[in-house]
ROZATI-45094 format. One line per field, with one value per atom (N, C-alpha, C): residue number from 1; residue in one letter; chain; atom name; x, y, z. Coordinates in Angstrom, 2 decimals. Layout:
n = NUM:... .
res = A:... .
chain = A:... .
atom = CA:... .
xx = X:... .
yy = Y:... .
zz = Z:... .
END
This chain:
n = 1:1:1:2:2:2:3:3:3:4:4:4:5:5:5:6:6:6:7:7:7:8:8:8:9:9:9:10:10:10:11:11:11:12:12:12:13:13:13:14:14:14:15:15:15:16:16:16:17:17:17:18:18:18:19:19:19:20:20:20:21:21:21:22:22:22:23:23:23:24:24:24:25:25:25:26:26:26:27:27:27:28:28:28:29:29:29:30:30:30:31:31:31:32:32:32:33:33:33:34:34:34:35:35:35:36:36:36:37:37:37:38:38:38:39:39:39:40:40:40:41:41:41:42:42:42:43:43:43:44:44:44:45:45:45:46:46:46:47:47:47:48:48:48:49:49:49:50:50:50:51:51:51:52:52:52:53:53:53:54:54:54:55:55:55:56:56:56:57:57:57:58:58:58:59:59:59:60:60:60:61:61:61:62:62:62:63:63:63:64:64:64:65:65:65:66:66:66:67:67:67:68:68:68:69:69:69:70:70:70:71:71:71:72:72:72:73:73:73:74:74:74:75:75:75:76:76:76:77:77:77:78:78:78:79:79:79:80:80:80:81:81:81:82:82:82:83:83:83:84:84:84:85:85:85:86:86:86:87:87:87:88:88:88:89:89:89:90:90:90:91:91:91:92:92:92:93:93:93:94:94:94:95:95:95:96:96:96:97:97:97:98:98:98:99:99:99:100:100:100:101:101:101:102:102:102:103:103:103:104:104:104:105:105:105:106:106:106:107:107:107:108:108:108:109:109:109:110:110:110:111:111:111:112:112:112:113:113:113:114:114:114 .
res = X:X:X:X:X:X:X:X:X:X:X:X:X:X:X:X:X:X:X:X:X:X:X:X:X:X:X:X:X:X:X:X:X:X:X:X:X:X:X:X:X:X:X:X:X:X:X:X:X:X:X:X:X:X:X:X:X:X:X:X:X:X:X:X:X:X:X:X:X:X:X:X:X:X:X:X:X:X:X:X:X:X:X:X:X:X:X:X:X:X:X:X:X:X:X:X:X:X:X:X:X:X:X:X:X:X:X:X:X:X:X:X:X:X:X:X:X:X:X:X:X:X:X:X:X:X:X:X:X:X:X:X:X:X:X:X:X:X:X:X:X:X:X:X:X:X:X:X:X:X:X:X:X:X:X:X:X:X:X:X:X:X:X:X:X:X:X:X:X:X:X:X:X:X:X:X:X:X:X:X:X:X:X:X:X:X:X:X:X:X:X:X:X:X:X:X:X:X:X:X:X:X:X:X:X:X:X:X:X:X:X:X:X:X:X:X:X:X:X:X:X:X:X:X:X:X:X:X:X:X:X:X:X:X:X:X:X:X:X:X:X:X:X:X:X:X:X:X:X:X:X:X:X:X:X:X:X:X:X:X:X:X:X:X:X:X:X:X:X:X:X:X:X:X:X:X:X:X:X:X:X:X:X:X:X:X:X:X:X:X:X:X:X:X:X:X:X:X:X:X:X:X:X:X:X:X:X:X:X:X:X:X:X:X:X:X:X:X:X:X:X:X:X:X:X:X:X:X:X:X:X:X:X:X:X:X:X:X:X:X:X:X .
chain = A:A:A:A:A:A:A:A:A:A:A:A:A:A:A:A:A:A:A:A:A:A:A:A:A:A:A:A:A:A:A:A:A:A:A:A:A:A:A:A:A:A:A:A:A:A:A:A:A:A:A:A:A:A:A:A:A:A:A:A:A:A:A:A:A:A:A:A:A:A:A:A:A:A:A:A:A:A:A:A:A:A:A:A:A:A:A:A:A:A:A:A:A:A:A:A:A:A:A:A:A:A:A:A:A:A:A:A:A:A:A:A:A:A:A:A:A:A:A:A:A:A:A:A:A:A:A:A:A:A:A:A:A:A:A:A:A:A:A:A:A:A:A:A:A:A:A:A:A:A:A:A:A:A:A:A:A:A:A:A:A:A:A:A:A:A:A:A:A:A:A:A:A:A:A:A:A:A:A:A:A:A:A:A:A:A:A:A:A:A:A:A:A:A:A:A:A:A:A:A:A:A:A:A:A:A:A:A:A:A:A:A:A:A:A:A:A:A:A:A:A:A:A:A:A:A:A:A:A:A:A:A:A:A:A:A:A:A:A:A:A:A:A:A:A:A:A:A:A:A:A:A:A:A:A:A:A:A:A:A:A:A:A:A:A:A:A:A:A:A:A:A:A:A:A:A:A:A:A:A:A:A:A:A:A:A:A:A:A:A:A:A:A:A:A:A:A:A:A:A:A:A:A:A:A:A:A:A:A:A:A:A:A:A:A:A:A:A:A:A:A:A:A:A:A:A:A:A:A:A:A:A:A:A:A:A:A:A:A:A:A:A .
atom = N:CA:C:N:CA:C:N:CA:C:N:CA:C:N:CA:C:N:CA:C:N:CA:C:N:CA:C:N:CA:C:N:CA:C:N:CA:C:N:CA:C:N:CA:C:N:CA:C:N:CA:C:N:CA:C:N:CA:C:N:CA:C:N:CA:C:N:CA:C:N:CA:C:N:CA:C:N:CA:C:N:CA:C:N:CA:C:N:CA:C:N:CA:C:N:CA:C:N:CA:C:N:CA:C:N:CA:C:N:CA:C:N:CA:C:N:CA:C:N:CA:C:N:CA:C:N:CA:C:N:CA:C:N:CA:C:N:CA:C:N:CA:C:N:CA:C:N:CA:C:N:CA:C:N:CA:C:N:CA:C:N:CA:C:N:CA:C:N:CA:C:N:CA:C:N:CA:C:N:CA:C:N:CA:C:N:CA:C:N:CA:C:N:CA:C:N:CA:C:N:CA:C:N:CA:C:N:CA:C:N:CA:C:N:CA:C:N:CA:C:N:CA:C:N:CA:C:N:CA:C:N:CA:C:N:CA:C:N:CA:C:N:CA:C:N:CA:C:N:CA:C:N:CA:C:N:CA:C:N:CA:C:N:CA:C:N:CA:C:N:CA:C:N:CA:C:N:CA:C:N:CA:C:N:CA:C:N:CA:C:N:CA:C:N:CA:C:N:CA:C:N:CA:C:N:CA:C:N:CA:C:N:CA:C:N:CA:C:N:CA:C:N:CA:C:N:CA:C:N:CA:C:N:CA:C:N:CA:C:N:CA:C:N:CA:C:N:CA:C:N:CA:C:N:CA:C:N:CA:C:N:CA:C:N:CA:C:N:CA:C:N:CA:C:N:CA:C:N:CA:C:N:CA:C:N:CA:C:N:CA:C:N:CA:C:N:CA:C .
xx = 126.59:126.13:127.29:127.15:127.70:128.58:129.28:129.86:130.47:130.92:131.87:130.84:129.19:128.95:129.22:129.75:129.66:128.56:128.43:127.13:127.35:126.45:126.33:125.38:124.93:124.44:123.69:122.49:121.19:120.04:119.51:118.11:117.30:116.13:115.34:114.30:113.08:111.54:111.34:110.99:111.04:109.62:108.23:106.85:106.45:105.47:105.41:105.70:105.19:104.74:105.78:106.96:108.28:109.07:108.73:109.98:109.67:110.81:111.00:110.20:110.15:109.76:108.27:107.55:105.92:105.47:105.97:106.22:106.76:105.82:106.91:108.56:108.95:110.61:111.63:111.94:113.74:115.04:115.95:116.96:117.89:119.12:120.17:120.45:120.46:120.35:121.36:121.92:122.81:122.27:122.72:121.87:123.46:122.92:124.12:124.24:125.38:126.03:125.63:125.57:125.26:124.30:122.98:122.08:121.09:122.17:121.89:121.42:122.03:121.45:119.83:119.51:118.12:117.03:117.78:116.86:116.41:117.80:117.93:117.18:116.97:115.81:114.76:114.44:112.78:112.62:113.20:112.81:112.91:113.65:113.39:112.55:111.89:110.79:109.25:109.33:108.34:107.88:108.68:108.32:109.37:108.66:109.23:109.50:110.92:111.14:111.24:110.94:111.14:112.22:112.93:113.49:113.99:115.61:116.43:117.55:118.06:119.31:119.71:120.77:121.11:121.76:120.94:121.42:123.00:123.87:125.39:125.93:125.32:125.87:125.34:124.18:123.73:122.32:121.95:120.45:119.98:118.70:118.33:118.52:118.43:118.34:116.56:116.73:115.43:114.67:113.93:113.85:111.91:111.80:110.84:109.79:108.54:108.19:106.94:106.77:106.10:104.65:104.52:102.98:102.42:103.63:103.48:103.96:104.31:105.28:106.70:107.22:108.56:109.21:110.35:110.95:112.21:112.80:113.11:114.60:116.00:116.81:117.35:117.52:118.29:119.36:120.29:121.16:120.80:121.18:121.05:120.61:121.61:121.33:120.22:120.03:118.58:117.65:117.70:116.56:116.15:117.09:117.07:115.68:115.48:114.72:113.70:113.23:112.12:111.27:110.20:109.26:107.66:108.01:106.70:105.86:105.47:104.23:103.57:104.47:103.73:103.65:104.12:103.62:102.67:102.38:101.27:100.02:98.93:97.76:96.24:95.97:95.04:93.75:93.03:91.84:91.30:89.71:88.92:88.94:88.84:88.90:87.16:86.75:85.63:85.56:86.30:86.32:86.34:87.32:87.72:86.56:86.22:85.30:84.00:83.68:82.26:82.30:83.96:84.04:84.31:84.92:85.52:85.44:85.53:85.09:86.39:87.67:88.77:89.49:90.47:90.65:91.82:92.33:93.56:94.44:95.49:96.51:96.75:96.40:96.49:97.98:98.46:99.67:99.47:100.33:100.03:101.29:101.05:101.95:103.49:103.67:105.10:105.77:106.42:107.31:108.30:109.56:110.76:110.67:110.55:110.51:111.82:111.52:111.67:112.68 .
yy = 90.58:91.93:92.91:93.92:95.15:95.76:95.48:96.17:97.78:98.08:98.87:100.08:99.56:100.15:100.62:99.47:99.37:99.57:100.01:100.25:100.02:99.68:99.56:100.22:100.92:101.94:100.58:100.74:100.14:100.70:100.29:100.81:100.72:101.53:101.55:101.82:102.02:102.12:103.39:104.49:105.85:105.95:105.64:106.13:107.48:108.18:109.24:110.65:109.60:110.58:110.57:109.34:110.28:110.79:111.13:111.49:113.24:113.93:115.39:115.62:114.97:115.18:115.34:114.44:114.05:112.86:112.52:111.49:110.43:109.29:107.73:107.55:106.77:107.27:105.91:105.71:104.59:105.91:105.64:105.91:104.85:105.45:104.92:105.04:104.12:104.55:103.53:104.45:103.42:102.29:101.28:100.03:99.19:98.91:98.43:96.87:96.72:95.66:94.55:94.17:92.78:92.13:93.05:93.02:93.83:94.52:94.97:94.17:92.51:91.74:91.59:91.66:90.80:92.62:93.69:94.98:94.91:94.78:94.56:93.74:92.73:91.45:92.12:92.36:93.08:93.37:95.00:96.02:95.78:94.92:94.26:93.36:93.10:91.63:92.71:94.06:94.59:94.28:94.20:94.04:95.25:96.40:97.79:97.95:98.48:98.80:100.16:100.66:101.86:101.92:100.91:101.34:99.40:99.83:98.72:99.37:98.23:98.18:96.30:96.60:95.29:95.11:95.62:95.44:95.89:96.05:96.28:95.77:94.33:93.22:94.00:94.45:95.01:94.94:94.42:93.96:93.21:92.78:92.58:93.27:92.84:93.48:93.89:94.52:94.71:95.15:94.84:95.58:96.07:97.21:97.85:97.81:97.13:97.02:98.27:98.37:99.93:99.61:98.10:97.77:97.08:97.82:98.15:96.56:95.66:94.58:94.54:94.21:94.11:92.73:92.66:91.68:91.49:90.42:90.49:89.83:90.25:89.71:88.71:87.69:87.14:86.02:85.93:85.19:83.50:82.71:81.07:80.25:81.31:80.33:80.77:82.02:82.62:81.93:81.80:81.35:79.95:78.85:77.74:78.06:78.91:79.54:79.22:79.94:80.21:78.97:78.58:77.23:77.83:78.23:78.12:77.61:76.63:75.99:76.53:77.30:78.36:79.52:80.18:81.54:81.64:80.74:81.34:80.18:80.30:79.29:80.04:78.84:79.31:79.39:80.78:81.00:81.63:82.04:82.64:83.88:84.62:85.99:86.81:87.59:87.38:88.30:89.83:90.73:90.16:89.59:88.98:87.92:87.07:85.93:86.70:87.67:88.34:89.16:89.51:90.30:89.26:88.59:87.01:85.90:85.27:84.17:83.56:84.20:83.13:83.15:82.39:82.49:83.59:83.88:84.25:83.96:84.20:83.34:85.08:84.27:85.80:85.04:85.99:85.45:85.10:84.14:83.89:85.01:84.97:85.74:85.88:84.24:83.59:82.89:83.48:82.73:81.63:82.33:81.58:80.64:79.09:78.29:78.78:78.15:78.82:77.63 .
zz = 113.33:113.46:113.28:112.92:112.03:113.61:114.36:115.53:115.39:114.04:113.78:112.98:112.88:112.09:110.82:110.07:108.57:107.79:106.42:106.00:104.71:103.75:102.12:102.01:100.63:100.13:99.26:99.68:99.04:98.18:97.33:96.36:97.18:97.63:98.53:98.22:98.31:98.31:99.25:98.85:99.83:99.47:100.33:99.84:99.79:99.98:99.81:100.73:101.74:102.79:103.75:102.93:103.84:102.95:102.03:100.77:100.84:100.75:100.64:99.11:98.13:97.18:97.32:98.18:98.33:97.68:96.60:95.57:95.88:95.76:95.56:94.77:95.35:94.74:95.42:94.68:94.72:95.04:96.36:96.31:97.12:96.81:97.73:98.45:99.91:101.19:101.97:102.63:103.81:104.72:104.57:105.42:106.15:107.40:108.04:107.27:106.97:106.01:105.81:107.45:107.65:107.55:107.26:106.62:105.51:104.82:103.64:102.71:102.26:101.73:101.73:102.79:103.12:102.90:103.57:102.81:101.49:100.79:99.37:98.88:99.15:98.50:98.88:99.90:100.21:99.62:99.01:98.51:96.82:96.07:94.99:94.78:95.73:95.66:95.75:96.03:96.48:97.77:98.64:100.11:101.12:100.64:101.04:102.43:102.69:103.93:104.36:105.78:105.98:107.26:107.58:108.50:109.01:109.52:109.26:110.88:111.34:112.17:112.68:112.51:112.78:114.22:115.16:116.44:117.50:116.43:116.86:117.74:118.03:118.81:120.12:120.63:121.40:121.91:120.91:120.62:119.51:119.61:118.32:116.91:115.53:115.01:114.48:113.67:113.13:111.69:111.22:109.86:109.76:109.56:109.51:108.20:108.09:106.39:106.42:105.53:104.81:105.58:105.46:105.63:107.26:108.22:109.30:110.01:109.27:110.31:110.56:110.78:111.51:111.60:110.74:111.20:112.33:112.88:114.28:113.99:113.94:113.83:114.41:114.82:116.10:116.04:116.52:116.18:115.97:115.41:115.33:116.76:117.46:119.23:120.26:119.72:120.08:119.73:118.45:117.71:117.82:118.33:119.02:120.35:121.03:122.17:121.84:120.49:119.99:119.81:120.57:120.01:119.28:118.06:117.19:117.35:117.50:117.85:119.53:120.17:121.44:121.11:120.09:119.38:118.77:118.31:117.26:117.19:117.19:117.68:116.59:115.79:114.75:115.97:115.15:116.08:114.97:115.25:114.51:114.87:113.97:114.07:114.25:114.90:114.85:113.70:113.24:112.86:110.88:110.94:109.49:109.35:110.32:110.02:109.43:110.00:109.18:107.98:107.48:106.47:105.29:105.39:105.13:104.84:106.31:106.85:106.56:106.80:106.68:108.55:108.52:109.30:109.93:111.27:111.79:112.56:112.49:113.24:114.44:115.83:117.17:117.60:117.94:118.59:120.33:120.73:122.22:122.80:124.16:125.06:125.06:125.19:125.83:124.53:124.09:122.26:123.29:124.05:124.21:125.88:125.61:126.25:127.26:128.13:129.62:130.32 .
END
């Protein structure tokens, strides 16, 4: 994580309705370093971000996507914590099952084993 607040100047995905222009638009935008890489792939893969921090050894980090999810930074030994198979538990959706009929994955309560 970026302690010093370092930053690289990234190509970015600016949608409309936050751009001064009003207009969809690519600029260059400061992204803290240490994960500028991984903005950068998003936003070239078409997986637009609106909002990024890499924690400053203070917290998590985080990265914000256009289409309202969030990814969750966390270090290697954190992430050891994490047991997937208690996060996430296939269930039927009742909402999607009638529009649908596929399924959804609800998240459970408790992610990090105890």
């Amino acid at each position: 994580m970026c302690q010093d607040r370092e930053s690289r100047r990234v190509l970015v995905f600016i949608p409309a309705r936050l751009s001064y222009t009003g207009e969809d638009r690519f600029d260059m935008k400061p992204i803290d370093a240490c994960i500028a890489d991984i903005v950068e792939v998003l936003n070239f893969n078409g997986i637009y971000t609106t909002q990024s921090c890499c924690g400053h050894g203070k917290c998590n980090g985080s990265i914000q996507l256009l289409d309202g999810r969030e990814l969750i930074i966390v270090s290697s030994k954190q992430s050891q914590k994490v047991d997937v198979t208690k996060c996430y538990t296939p269930t039927k959706c009742k909402y999607l099952e009638q529009a649908s009929g596929v399924e959804d994955w609800c998240p459970r309560e408790k992610c990090v084993r105890e």
